[in-house]
N, C-alpha and C positions, 0 to 999 in steps of 0.2 A: 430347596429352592435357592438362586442366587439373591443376592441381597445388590441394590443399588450399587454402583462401584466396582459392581465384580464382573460386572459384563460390557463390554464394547460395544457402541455399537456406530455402525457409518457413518451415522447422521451427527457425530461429533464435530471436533473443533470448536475453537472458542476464539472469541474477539470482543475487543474494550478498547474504547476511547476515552479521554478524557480533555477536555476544552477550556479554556479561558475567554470568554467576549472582550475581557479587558486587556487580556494579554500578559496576564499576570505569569508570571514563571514559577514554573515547581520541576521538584525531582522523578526524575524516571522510575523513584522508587513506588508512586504512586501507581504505575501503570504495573508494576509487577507485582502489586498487591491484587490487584483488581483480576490479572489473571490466574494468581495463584490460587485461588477461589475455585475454579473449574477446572484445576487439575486432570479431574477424571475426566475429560472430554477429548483429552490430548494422549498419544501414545509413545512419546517420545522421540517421534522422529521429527522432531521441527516445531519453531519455536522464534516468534520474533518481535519486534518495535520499530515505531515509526517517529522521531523526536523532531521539533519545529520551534525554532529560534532557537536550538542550541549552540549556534556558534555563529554569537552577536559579533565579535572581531574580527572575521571573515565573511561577514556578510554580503559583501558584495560577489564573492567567488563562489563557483561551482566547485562543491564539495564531492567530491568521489571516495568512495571506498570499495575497496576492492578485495575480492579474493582471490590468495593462487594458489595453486597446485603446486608449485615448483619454483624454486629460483629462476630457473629459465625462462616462465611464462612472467615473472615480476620483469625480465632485465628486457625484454621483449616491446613489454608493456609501455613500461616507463622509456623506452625508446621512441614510441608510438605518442605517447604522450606528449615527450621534449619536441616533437616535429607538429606537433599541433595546437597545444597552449604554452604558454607563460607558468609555470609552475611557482608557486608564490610560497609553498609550506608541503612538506612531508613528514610521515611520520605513521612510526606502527600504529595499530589504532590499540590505547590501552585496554587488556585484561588481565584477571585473574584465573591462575588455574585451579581447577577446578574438577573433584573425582566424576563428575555426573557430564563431562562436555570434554568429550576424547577426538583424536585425528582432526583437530585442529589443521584449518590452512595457514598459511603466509596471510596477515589480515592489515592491510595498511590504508591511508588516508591521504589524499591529495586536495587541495585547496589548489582552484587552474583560474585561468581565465583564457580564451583563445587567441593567439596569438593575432597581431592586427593584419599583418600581411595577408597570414592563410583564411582571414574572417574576409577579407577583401576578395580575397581570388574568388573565396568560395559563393560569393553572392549570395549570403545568406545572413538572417541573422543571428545572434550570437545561442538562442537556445538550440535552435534547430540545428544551428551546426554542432554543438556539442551534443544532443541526443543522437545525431547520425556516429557521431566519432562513438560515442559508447556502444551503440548498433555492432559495429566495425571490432571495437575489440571482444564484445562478447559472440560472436558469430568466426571469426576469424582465427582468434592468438589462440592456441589450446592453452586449455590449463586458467585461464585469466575470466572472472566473472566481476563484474563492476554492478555493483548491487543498490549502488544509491548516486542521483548526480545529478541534485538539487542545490540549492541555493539555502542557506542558513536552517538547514536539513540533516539529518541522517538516518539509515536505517541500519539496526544492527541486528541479525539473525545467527543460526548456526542449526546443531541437529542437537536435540535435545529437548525438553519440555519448557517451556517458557521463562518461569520462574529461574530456571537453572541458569539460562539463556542472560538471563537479565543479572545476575551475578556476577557470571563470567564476563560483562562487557561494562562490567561496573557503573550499570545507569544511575546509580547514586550520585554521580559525579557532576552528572549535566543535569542541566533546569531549561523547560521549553513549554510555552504555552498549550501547546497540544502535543500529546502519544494516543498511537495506537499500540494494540499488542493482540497477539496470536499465537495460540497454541493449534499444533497441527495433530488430526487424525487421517493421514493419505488413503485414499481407499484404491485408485488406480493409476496413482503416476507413485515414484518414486519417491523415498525420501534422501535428500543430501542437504547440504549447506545451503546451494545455489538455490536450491527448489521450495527454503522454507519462505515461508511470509516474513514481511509485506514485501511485495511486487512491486516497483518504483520505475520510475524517469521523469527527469529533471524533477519538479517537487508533487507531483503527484503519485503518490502507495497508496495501495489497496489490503486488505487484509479480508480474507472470506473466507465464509462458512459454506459447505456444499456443495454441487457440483455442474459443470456445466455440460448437457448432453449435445450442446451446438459447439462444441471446442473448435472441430474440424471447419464450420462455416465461418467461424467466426473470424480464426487463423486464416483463411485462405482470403477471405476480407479486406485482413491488415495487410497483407504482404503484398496486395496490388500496391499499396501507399508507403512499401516500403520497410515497414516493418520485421521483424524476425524474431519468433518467439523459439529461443535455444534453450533455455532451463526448464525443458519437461515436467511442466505443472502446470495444469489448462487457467490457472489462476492473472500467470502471465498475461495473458492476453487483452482482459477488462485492463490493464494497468493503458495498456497502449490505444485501445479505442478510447477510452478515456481523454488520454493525449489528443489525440487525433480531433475528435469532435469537441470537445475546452479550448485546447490551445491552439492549432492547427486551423479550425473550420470558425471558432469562436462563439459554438453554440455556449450558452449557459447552461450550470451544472441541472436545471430542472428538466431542461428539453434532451440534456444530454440521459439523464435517468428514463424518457419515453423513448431514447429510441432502445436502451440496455432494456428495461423493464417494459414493453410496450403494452399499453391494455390491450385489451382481447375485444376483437369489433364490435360483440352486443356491447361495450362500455361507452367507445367511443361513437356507437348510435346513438346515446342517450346525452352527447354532452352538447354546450349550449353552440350555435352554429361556426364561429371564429375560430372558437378552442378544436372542431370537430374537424376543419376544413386544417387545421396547424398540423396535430395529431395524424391525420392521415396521410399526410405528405410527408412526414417525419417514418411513419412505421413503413411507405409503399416503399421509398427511396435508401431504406437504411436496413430494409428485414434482413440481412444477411448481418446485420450487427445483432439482433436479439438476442439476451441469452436465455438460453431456455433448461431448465432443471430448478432444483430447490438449491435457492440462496441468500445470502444477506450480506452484505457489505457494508466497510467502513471504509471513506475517501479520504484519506487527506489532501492537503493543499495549503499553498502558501494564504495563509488570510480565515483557515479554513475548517470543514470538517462536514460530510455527507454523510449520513446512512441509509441503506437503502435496502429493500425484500426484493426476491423473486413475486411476480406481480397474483401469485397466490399464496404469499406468507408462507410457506412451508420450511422456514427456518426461524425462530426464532429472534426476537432484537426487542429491547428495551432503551427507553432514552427519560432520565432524570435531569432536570434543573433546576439548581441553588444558586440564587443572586449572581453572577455571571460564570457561574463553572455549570461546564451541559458534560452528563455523564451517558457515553452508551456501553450495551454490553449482548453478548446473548443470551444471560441469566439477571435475573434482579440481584440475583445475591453478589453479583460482579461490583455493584454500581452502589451497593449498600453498606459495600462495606468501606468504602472514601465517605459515604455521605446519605444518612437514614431520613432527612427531617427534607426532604424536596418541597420548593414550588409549584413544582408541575411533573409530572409521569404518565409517559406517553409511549403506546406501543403504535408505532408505526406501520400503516395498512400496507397491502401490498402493492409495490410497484410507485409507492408515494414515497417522494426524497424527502428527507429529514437532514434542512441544510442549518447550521449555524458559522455565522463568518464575526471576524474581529468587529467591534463597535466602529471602530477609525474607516473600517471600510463595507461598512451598509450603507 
């Protein structure tokens, strides 16, 4: 008989956050603790981190980081770049090498702000135009994937199991109020660099467990509005509805979880008449956004952090709170081992968000 450990199985992957209310800063080594714990839920092909307030000294700039293929996809890049923002700071983004995290890209870091002319021409404001410009180079430049391009933000992934992930990008380094982290088990897209977790734009990532059987509705959704999901992982795609219905539409992150998680019509028969008459015009208007399959998510955001079930819990999530640090995870043992003696422990129903935001901005 196999013994625990020795067998894979689909329903893997793993995800942890860790929060400050205060906004206290700590090391990314915290996040890499918490996912080295569920190792075995991950197979190696992917592996990543979601870090916020790490880079107080450039906080007013859009932070990009980028991956290439090729010299030729960077000079391309950074040509695309100089014709559209203010380039303020460049630079590789630091690692170590490392035997467990091989064929490494070209992996560098831009600090932008949009250029004022072309923010003028463009009639837009300054987010939107930079998530269309990121649009533009990941759909466009071969070889060039911009995998984070948020604002006092970064996300640093690669192909490998997480812990190893978090080594080689030496999260030791930085201190940020909130990480997420992910370890990947791919069961039907690919595993590369581009395709591991978190999934980002501008400062919204995601990091999920499971899958989604509406990928193809969901995708064909986004791309009426513009969107383009090019890194072959249905994961993609929650990053940008997200977008869309937060930033874009201005819904709040609660109503934006009913129309991702929508309940199921005997639910919404039974809820009290305002909430039922909200609910239904959110699910009738947006069904082509539902995701549907066993999942669990963790959101980040500037201020922020959400987690959230497929609206029949069929994945796993835990959420601990110690005096203002809120721990999630999709094992206890993720979250036990930063922090055993909780105020409160809470498993999250299905399809109900689990939001905590900064103290400064409740």
């Amino acid at each position: 008989m196999k013994r625990e450990g020795e067998v894979r199985i689909p329903s893997g992957c793993a995800i942890s956050g860790i929060f400050s209310k205060k906004r206290r800063l700590f090391s990314g080594e915290m996040a890499i603790d918490s996912i080295r714990v569920m190792h075995d839920r991950s197979n190696g092909l992917g592996g990543g981190f979601a870090g916020y307030g790490i880079y107080p000294e450039y906080q007013e700039y859009f932070a990009l980081h980028v991956l290439y293929d090729d010299r030729k996809a960077k000079v391309e890049t950074e040509e695309f770049l100089e014709e559209h923002f203010d380039v303020i700071n460049l630079s590789k983004i630091p690692t170590r090498k490392i035997h467990a995290i091989k064929d490494e890209p070209l992996i560098w870091r831009y600090f932008v702000e949009p250029l004022r002319t072309r923010l003028m021409e463009s009639q837009l404001e300054e987010y939107e135009y930079t998530a269309r410009c990121v649009m533009k180079v990941n759909l466009h430049i071969k070889g060039a994937c911009i995998i984070s391009s948020g604002k006092n933000m970064g996300v640093f992934k690669a192909m490998g199991y997480p812990e190893d992930v978090g080594e080689f990008y030496r999260l030791e380094d930085y201190k940020g109020y909130c990480w997420t982290a992910h370890g990947r088990y791919p069961t039907n897209t690919p595993g590369w660099w581009g395709g591991a977790h978190p999934f980002s734009l501008l400062d919204v990532s995601v990091v999920h467990n499971g899958e989604i059987s509406s990928y193809d509705a969901n995708r064909r959704f986004m791309e009426m509005f513009g969107y383009k999901c090019t890194l072959q992982t249905d994961t993609e795609v929650i990053a940008y509805m997200i977008d869309y219905f937060h930033r874009k539409q201005g819904l709040p992150l609660d109503k934006v979880a009913s129309i991702l998680a929508a309940p199921l019509w005997s639910t919404i028969d039974r809820m009290e008449e305002k909430q039922k008459r909200e609910i239904t015009y959110l699910r009738k208007n947006f069904s082509s956004a539902l995701i549907t399959g066993p999942f669990s998510i963790l959101v980040g955001f500037e201020g922020g952090l959400m987690a959230l079930n497929d609206r029949l819990k069929l994945r796993s999530l835990v959420v601990g709170e110690k005096d203002d640090m809120v721990y999630m995870g999709s094992e206890e043992s993720a979250i036990r081992i930063l922090e055993n003696d909780f105020d409160k422990l809470t498993y999250p129903k299905g399809g109900v968000p689990y939001i905590v935001k900064l103290e400064d901005q409740q």
